[in-house]
N, C-alpha and C positions, 0 to 999 in steps of 0.2 A: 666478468666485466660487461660483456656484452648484454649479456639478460637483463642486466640492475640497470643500463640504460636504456631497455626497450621497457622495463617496468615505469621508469623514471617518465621519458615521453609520452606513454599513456595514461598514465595518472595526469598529467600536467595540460594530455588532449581533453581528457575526461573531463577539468575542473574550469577548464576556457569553454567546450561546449555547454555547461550548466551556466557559468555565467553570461555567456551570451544571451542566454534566450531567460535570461534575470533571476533564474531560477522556478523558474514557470514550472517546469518540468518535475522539479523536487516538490512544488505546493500542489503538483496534481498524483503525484504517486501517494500521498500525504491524504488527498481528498478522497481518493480512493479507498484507501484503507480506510477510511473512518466510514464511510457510505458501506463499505463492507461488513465492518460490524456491525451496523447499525444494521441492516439487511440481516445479521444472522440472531439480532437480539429480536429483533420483530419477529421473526419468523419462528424463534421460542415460545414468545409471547403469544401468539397464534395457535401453537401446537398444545401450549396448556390448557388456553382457554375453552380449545375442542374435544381434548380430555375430561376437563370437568361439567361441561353438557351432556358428555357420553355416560357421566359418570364411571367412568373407567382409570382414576386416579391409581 
């Protein structure tokens, strides 16, 4: 009983501090990820294109 309501108030602290701050916080872990892959897709893109200069496909 004890645990389910220390699980209970942390979930409920969790979803007041995302809403307080408007969800600012969820659209940046979001912005992140996507900047991330796009970083790893570029940097693909990069790695082919100096493959086939080297001609070392």
């Amino acid at each position: 009983m004890n645990k389910s309501i220390k699980k209970i108030t942390a979930f409920i602290g969790l979803g007041l501090m995302l809403a307080s701050c408007g969800g600012h916080a969820t659209c940046a872990a979001y912005g992140y990820i996507k900047y991330d892959q796009e970083k790893q897709e570029i940097q693909k893109e990069i790695n082919s294109v100096s493959h086939v200069e080297n001609e070392t496909i």
